[in-house]
SEFINU-103044 format. One record per residue (C-alpha): residue number from 1; residue in one letter; x, y, z. Coordinates in nm, 2 decimals. Layout:
<recs>
+-----+--------+--------+--------+--------+
| num | residu |   east |  north |     up |
+-----+--------+--------+--------+--------+
| NUM |      a |      X |      Y |      Z |
...
+-----+--------+--------+--------+--------+
</recs>
This chain:
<recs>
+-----+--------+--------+--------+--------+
| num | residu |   east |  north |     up |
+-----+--------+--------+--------+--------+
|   1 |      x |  -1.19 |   0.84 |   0.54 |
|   2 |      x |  -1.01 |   1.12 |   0.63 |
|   3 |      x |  -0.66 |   1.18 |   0.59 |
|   4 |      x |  -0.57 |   1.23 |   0.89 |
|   5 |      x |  -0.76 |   0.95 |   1.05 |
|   6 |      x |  -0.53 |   0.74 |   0.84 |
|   7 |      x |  -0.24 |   0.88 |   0.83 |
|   8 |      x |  -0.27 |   0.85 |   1.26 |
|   9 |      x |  -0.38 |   0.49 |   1.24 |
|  10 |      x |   0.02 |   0.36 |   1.12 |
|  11 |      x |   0.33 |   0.39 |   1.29 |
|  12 |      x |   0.54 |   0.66 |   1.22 |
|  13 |      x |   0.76 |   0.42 |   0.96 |
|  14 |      x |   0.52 |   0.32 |   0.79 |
|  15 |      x |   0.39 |   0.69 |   0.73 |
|  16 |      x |   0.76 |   0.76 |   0.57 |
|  17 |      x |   0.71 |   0.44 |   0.36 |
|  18 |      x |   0.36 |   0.56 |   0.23 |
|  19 |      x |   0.47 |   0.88 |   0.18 |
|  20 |      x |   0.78 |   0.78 |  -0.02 |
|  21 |      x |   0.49 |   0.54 |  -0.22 |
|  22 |      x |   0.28 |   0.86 |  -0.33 |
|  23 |      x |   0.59 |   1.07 |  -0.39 |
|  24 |      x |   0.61 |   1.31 |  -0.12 |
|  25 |      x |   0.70 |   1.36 |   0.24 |
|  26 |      x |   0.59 |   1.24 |   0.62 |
|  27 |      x |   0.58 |   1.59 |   0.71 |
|  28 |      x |   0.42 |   1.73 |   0.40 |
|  29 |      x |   0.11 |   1.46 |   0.44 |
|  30 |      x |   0.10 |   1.56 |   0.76 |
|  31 |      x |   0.08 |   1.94 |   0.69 |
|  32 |      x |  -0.17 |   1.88 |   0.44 |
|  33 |      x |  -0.40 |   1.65 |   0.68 |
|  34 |      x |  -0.39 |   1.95 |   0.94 |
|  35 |      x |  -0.52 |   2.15 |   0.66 |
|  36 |      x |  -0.24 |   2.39 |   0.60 |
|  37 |      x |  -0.15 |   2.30 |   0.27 |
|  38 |      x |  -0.26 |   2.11 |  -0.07 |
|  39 |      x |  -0.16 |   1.77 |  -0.21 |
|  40 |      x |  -0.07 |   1.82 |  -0.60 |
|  41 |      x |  -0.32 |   1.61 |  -0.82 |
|  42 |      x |  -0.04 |   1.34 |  -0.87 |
|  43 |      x |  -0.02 |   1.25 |  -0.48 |
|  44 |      x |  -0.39 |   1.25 |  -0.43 |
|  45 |      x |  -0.47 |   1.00 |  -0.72 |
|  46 |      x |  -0.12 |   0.80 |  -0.56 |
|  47 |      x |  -0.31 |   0.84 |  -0.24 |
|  48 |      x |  -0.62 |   0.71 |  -0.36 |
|  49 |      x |  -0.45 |   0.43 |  -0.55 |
|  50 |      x |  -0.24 |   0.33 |  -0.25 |
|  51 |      x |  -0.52 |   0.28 |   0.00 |
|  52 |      x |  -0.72 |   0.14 |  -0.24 |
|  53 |      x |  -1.01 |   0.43 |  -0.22 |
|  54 |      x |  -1.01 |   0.45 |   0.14 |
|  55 |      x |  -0.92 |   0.80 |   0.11 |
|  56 |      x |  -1.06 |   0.98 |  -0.20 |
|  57 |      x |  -0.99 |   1.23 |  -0.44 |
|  58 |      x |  -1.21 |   1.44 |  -0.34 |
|  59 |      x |  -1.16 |   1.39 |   0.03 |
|  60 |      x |  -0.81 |   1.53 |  -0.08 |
|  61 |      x |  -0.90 |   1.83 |  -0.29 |
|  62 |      x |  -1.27 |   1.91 |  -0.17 |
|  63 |      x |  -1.29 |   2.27 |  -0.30 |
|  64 |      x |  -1.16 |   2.20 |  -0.64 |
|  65 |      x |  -1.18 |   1.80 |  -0.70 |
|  66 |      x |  -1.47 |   1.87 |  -1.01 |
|  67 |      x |  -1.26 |   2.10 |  -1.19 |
|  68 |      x |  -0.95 |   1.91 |  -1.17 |
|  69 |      x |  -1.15 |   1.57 |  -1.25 |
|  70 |      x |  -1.50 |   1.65 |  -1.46 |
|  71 |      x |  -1.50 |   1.23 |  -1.50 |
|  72 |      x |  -1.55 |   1.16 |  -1.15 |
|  73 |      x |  -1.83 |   1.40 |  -1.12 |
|  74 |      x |  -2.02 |   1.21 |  -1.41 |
|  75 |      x |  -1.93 |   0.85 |  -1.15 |
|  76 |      x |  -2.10 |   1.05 |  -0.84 |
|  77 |      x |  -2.40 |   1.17 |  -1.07 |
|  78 |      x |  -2.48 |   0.76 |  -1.18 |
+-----+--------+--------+--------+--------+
</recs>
């Protein structure tokens, strides 16, 4: 699922809550889900943690996910 989509889906507390939960911001999620910035590698595998897989590493970091994390290529591949 998209970011977005998710992030869109709660009320706005709730998106300060999960945000505090991966360790960033409301409005930082938020830039990032519009596309106009990227997620460090610690918030997206928070992210992906937190919704239990609903939103995906590489969802998160599409351009870059196999270089940051050569093990989940090897899980797509099986």
């Amino acid at each position: 699922m998209e970011l977005r989509k998710y992030l869109f889906e709660m009320p706005p507390q709730e998106r300060q809550a999960f945000a505090e939960r991966v360790g960033t911001t409301a409005r930082h999620l938020t830039n990032v889900a519009y596309g106009s910035r990227t997620l460090d590698e610690k918030v997206c595998v928070a992210i992906e943690q937190c919704t239990r897989k609903i939103v995906t590493r590489q969802e998160l970091r599409p351009d870059d996910w196999q270089l940051i994390w050569p093990e989940l290529k090897e899980r797509v591949a099986a």
